[in-house]
MDTraj code that builds the backbone (N, CA, C; nanometers):
import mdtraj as md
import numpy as np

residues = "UNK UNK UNK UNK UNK UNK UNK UNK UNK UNK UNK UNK UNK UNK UNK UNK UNK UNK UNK UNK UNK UNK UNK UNK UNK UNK UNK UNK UNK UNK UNK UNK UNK UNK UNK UNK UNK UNK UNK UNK UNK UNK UNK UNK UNK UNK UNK UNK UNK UNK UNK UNK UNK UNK UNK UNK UNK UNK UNK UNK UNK UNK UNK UNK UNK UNK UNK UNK UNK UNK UNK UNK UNK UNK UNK UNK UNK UNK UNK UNK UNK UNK UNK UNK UNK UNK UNK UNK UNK UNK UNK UNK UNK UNK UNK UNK UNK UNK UNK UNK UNK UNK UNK UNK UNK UNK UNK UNK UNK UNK UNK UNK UNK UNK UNK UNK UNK UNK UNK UNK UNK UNK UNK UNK UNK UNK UNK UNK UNK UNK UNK UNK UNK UNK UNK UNK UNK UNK UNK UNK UNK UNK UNK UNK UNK UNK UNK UNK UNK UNK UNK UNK UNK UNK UNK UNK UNK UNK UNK UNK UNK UNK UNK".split()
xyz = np.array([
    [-0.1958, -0.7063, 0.0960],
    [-0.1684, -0.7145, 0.2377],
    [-0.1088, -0.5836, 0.2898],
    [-0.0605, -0.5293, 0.1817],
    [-0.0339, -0.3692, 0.2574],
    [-0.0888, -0.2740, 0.2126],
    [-0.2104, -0.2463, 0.1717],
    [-0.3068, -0.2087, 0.1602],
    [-0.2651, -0.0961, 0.0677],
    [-0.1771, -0.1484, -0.0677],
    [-0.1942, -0.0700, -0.1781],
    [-0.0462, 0.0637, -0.1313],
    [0.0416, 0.0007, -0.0795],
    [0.1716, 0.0315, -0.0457],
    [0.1705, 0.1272, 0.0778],
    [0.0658, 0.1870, 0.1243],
    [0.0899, 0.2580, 0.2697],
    [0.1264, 0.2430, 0.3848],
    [0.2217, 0.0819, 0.3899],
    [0.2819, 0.0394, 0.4484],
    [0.4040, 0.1072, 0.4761],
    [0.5010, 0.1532, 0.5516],
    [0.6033, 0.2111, 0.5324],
    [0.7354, 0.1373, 0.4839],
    [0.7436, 0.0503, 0.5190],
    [0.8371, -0.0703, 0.4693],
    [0.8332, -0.0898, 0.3172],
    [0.6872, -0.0815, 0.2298],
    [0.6802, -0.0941, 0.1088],
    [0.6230, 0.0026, 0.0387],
    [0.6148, 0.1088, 0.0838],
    [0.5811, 0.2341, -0.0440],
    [0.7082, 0.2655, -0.0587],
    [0.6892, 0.2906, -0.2055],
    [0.7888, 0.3640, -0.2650],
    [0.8463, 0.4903, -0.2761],
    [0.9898, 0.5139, -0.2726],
    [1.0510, 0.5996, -0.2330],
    [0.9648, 0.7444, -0.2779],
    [0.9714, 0.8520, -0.1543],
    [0.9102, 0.9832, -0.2267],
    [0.8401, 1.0669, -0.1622],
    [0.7571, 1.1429, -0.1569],
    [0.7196, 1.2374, -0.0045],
    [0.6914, 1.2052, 0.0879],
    [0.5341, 1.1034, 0.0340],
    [0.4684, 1.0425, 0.1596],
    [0.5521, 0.9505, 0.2142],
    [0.6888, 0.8694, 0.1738],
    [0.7728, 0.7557, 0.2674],
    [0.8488, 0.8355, 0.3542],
    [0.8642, 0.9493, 0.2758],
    [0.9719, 1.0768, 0.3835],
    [0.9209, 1.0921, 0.5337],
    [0.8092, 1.1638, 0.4742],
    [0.7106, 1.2429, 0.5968],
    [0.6932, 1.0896, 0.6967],
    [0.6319, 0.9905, 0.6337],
    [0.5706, 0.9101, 0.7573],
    [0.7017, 0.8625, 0.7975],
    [0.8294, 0.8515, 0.7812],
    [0.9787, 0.7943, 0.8313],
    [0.9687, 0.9012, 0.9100],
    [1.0195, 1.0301, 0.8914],
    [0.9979, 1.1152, 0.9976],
    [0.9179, 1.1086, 1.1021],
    [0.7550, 1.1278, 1.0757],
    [0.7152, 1.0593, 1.1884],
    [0.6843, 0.9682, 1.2888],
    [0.7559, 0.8504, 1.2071],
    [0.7925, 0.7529, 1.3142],
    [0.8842, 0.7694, 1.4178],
    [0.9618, 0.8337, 1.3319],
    [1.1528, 0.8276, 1.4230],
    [1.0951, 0.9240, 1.4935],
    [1.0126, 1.0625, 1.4709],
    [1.0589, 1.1429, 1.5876],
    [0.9268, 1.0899, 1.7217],
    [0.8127, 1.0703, 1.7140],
    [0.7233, 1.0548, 1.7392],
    [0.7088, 0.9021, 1.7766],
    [0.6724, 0.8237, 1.7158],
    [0.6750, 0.6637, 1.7757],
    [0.8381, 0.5952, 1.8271],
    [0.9699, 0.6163, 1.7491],
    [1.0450, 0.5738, 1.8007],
    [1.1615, 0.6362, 1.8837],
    [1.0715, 0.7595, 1.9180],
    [1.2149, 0.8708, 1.9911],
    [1.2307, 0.7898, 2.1333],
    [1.3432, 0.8742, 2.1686],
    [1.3745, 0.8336, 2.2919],
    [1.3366, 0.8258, 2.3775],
    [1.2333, 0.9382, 2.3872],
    [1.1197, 1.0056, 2.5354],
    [0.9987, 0.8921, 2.5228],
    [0.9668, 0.8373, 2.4117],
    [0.8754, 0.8136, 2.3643],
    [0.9025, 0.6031, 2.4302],
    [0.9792, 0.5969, 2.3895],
    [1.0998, 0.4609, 2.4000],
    [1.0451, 0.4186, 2.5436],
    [1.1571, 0.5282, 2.5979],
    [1.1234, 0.5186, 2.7628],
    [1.0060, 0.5396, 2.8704],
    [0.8945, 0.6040, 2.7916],
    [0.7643, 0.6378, 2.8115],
    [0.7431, 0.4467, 2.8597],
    [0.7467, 0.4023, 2.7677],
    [0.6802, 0.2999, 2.7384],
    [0.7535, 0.1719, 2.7936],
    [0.8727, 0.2116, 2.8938],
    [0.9263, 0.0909, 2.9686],
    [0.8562, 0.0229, 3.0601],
    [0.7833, 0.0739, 3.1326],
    [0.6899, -0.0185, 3.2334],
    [0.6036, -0.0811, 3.1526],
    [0.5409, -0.0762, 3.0540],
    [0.4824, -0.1754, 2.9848],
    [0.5602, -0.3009, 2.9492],
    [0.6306, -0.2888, 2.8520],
    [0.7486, -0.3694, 2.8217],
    [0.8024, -0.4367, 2.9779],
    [0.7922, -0.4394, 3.0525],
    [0.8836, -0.4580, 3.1888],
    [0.8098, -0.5376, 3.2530],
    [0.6425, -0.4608, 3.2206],
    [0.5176, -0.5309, 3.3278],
    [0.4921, -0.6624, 3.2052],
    [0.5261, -0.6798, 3.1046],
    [0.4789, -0.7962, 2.9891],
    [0.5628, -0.8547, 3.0398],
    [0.6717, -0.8926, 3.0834],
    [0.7854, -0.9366, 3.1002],
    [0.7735, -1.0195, 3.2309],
    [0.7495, -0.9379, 3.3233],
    [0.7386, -0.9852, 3.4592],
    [0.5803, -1.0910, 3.4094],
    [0.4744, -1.0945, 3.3742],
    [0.3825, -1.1274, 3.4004],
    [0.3907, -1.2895, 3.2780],
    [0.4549, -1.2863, 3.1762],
    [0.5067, -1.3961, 3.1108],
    [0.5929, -1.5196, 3.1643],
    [0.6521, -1.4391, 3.2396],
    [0.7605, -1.5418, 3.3303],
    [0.6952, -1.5736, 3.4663],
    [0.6061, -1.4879, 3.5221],
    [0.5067, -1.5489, 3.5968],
    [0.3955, -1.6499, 3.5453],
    [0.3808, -1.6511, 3.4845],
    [0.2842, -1.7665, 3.3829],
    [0.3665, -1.8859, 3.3637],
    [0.5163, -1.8747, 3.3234],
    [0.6043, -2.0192, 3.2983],
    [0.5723, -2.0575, 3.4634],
    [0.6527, -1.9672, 3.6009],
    [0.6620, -1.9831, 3.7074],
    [0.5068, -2.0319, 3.7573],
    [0.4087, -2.0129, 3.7315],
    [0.3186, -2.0717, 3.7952],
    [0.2687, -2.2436, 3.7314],
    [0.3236, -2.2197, 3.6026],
    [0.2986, -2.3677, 3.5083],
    [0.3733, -2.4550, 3.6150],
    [0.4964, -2.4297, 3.6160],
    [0.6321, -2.5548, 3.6942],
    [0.5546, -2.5377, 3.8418],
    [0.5205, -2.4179, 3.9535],
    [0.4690, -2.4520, 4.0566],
    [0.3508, -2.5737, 4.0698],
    [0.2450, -2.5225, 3.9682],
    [0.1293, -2.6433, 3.9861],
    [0.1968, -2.7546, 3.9306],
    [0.2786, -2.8092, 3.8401],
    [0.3115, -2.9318, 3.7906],
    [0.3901, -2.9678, 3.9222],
    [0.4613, -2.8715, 3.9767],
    [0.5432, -2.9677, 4.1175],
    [0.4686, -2.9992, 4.2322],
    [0.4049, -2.8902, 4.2445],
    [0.2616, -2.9573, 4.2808],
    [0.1695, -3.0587, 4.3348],
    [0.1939, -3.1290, 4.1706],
    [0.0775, -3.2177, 4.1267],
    [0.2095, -3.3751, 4.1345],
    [0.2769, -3.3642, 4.1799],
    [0.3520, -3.4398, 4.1780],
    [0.4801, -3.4723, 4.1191],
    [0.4523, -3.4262, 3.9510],
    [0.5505, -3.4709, 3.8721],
    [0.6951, -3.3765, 3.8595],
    [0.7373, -3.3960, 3.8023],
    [0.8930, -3.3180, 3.8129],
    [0.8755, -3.2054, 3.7757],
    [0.9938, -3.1567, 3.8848],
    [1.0100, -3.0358, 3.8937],
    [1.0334, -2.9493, 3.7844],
    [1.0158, -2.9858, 3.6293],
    [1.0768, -2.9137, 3.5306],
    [0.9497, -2.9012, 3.4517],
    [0.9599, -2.7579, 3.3519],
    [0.8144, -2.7353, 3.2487],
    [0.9259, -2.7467, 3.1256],
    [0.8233, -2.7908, 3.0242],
    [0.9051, -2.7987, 2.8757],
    [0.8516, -2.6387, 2.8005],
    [0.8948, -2.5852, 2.7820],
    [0.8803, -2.4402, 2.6914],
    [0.9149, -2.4163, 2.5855],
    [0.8276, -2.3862, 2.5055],
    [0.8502, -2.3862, 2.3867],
    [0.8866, -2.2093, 2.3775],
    [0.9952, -2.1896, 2.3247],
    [1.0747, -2.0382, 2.3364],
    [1.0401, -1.9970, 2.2401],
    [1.0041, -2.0321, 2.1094],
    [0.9563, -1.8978, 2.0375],
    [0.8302, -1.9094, 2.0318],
    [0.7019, -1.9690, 2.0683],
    [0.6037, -1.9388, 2.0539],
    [0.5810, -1.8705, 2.1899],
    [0.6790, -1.8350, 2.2999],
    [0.6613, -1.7638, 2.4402],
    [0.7213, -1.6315, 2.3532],
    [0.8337, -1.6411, 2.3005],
    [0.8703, -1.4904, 2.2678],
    [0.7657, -1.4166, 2.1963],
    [0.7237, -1.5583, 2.0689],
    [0.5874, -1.4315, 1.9943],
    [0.4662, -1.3986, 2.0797],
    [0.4165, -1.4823, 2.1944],
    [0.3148, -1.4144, 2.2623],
    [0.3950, -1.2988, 2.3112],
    [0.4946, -1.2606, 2.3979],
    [0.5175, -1.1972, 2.4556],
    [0.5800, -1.0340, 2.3649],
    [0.6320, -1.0438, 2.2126],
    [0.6355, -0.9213, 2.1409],
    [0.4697, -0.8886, 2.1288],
    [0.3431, -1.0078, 2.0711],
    [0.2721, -0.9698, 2.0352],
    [0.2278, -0.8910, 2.1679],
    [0.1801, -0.9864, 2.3235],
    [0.1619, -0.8993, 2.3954],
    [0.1682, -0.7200, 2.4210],
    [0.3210, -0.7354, 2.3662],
    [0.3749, -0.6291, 2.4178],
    [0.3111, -0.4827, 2.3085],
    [0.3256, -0.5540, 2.2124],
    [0.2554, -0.4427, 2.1158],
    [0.1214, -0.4556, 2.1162],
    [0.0180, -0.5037, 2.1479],
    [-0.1245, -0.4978, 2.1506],
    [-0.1260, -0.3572, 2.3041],
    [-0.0658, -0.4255, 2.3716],
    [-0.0706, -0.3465, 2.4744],
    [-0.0325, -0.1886, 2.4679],
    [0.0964, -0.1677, 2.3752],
    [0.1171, -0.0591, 2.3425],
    [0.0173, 0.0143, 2.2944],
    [-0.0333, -0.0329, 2.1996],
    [-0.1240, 0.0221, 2.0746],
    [-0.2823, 0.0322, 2.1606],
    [-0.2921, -0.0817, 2.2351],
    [-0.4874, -0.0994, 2.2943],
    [-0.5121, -0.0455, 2.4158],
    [-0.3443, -0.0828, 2.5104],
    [-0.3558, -0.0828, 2.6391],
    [-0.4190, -0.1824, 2.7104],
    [-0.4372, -0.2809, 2.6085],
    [-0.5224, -0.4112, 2.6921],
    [-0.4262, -0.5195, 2.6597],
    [-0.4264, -0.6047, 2.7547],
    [-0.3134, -0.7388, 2.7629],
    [-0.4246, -0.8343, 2.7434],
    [-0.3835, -0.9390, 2.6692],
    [-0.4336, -1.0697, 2.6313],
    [-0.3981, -1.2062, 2.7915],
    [-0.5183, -1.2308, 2.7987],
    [-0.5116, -1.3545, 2.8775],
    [-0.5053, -1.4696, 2.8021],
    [-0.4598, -1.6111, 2.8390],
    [-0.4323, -1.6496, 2.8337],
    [-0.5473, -1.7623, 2.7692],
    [-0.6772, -1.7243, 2.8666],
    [-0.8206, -1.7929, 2.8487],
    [-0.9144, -1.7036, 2.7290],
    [-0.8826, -1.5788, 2.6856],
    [-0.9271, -1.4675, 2.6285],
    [-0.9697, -1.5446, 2.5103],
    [-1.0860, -1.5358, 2.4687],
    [-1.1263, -1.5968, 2.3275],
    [-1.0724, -1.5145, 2.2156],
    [-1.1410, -1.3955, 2.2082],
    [-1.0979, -1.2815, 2.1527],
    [-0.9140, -1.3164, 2.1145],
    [-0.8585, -1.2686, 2.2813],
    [-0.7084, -1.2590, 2.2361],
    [-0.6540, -1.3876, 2.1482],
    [-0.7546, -1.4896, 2.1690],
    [-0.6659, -1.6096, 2.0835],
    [-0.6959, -1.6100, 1.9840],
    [-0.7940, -1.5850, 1.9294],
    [-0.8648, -1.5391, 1.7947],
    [-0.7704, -1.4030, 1.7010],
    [-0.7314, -1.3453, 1.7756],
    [-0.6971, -1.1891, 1.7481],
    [-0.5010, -1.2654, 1.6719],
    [-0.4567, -1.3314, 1.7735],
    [-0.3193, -1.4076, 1.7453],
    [-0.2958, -1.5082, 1.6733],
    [-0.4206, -1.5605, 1.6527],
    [-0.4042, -1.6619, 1.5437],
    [-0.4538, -1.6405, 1.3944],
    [-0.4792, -1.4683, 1.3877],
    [-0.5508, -1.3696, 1.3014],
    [-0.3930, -1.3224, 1.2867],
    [-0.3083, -1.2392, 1.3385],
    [-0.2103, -1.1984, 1.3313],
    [-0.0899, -1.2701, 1.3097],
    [-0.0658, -1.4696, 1.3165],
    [0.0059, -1.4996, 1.2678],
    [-0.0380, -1.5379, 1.1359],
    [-0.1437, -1.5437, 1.0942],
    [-0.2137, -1.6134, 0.9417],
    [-0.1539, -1.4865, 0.8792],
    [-0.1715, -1.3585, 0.9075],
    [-0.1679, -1.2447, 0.8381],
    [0.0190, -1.1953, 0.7987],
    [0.0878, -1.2539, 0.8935],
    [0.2176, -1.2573, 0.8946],
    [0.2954, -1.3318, 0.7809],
    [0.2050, -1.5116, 0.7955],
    [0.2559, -1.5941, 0.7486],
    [0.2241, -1.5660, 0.5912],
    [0.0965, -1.4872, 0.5367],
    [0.0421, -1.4601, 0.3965],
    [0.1110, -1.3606, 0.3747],
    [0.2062, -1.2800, 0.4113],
    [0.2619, -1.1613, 0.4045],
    [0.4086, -1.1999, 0.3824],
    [0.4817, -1.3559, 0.4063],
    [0.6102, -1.3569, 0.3480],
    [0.5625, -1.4498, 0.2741],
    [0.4298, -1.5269, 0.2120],
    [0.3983, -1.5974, 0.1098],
    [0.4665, -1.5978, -0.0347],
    [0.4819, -1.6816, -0.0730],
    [0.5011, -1.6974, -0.2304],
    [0.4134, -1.6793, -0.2922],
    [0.3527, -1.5942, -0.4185],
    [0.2573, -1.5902, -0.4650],
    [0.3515, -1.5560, -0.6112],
    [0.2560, -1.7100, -0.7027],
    [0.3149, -1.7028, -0.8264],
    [0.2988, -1.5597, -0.9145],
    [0.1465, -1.5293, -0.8786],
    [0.0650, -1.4474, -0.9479],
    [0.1511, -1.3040, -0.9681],
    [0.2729, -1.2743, -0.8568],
    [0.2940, -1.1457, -0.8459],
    [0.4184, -1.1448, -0.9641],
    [0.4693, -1.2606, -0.9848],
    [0.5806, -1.2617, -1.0900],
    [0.5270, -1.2932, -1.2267],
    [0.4545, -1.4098, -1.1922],
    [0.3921, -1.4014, -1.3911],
    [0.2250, -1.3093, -1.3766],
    [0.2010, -1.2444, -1.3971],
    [0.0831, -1.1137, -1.3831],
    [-0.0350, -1.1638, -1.4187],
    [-0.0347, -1.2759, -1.5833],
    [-0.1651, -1.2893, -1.5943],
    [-0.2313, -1.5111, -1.5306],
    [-0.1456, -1.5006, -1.4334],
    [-0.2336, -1.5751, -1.3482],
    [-0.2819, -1.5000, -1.1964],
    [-0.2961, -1.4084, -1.1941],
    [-0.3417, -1.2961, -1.1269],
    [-0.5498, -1.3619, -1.1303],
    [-0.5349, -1.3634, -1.2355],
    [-0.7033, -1.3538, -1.2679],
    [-0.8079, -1.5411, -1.2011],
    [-0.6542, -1.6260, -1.2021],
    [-0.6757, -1.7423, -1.1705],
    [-0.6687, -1.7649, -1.0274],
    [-0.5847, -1.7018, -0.9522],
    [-0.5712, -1.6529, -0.8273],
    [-0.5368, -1.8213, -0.7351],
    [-0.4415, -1.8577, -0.8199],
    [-0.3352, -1.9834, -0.8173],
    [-0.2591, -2.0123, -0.6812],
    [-0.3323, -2.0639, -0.6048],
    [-0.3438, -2.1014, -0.4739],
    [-0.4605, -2.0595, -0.3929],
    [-0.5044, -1.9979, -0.3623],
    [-0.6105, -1.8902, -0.3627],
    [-0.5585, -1.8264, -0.2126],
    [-0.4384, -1.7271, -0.2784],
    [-0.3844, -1.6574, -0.1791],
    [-0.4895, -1.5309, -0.1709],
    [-0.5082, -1.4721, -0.3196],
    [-0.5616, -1.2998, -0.3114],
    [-0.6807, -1.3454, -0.1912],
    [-0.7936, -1.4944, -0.2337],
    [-0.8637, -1.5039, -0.1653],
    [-0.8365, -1.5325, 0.0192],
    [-0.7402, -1.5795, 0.0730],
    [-0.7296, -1.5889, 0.2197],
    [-0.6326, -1.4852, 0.2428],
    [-0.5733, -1.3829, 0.1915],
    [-0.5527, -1.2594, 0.2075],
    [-0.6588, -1.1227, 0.2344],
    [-0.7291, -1.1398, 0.1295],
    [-0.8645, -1.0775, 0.1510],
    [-0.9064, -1.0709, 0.3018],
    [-0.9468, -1.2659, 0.3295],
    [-1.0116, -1.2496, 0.4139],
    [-0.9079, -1.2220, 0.5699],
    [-0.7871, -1.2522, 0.5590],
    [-0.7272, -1.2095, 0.6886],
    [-0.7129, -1.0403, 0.7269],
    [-0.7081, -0.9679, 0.5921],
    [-0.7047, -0.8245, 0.6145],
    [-0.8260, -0.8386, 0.6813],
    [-0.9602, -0.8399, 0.6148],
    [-1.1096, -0.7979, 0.6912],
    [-1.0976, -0.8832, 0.8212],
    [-1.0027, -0.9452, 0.8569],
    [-1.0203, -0.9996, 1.0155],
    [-0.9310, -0.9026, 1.0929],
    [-0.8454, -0.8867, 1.0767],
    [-0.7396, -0.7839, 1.1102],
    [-0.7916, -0.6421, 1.1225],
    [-0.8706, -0.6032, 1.0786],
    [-0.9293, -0.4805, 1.0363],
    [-1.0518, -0.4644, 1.1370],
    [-1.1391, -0.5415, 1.1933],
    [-1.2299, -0.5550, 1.2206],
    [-1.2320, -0.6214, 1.3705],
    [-1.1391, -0.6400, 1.3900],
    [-1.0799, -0.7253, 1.5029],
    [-1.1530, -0.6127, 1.6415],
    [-1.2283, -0.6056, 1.7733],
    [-1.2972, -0.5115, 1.8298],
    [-1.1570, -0.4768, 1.9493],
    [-1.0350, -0.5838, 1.9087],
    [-0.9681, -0.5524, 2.0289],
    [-0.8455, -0.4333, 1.9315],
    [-0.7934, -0.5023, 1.8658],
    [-0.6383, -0.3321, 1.8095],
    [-0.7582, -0.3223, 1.6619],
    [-0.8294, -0.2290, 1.6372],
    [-0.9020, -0.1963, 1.5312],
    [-0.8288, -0.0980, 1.4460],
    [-0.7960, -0.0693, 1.2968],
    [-0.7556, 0.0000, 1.2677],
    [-0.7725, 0.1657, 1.3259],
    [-0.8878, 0.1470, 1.3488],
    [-0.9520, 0.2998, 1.3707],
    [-0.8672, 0.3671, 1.5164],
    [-0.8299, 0.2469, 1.6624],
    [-0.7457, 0.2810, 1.7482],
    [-0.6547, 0.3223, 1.7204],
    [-0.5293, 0.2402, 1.6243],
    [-0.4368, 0.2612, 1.5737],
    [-0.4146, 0.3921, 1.5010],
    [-0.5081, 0.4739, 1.4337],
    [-0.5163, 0.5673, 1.3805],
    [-0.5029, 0.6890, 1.4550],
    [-0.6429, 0.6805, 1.5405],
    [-0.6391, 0.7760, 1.6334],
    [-0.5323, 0.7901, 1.7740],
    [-0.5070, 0.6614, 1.8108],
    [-0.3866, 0.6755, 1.8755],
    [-0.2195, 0.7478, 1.8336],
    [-0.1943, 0.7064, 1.6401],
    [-0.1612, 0.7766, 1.6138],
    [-0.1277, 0.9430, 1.6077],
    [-0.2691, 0.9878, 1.5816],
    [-0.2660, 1.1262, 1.5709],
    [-0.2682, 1.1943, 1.7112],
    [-0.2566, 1.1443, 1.8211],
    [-0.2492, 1.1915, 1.9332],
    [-0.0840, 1.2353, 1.9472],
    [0.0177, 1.1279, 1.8836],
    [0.1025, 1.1805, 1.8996],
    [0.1871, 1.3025, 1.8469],
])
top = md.Topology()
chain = top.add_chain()
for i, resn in enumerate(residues, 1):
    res = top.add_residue(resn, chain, resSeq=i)
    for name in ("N", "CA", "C"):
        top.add_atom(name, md.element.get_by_symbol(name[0]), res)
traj = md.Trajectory(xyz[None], top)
């Protein structure tokens, strides 16, 4: 799932973790960079809470009480995921978006296989038995993740090197 440690979180200590820490901090998480990127963050924000606000308008509406039930962390994870698709694509997910729902329910499978238990990684030779068949729905969430036409690795890359 991290594609052979080039993850920065999990490669191991040593040039290449140096260099890409560096270029995060100065480049993706500097300050200029931070604040660049407040009207996004600001416009996700405003347009999420317009979505609760229009749910409770049509339900009052329609008659019934004045109150919506919200479920708060599956609003917060649309609204980080929002916020970072947008960073990274520049495109915001609707609500009706096939794609975007496809793309989020690709990105929590890939999350949820990523703090998985997998026996295989502590005893080594059930590795070959593949004892749950994590390697196998790991596999396939990377090639969904990867391939995805909306944040494609290849954006991410080149958006990278722009900075």
């Amino acid at each position: 799932m991290a594609y052979n440690y080039v993850v920065l979180g999990f490669s191991p200590y040593g040039d290449y973790r140096r260099q890409r820490r560096k270029m995060v901090m100065l480049k993706v998480l500097s300050q200029h960079k931070v604040e660049m990127l407040e009207h996004l963050r600001v416009s996700e924000l405003r347009s999420s809470i317009k979505s609760i606000y229009d749910v409770w308008l049509k339900n009052k509406e329609s008659g019934n009480s004045g109150m919506v039930k919200v479920d708060m962390s599956h609003w917060f994870g649309e609204l980080v995921l929002n916020i970072t698709v947008r960073i990274i694509s520049g495109k915001r997910f609707s609500p009706n978006d096939k794609e975007g729902v496809r793309f989020q329910v690709v990105i929590r499978k890939y999350f949820d296989l990523f703090g998985a238990f997998v026996a295989s990684d502590y005893i080594p030779f059930l590795k070959f038995f593949d004892v749950g068949g994590y390697k196998k729905r790991m596999t396939k969430t990377a090639n969904e993740v990867v391939e995805s036409p909306r944040v494609s690795a290849r954006k991410i890359l080149d958006k990278s090197s722009e900075c």
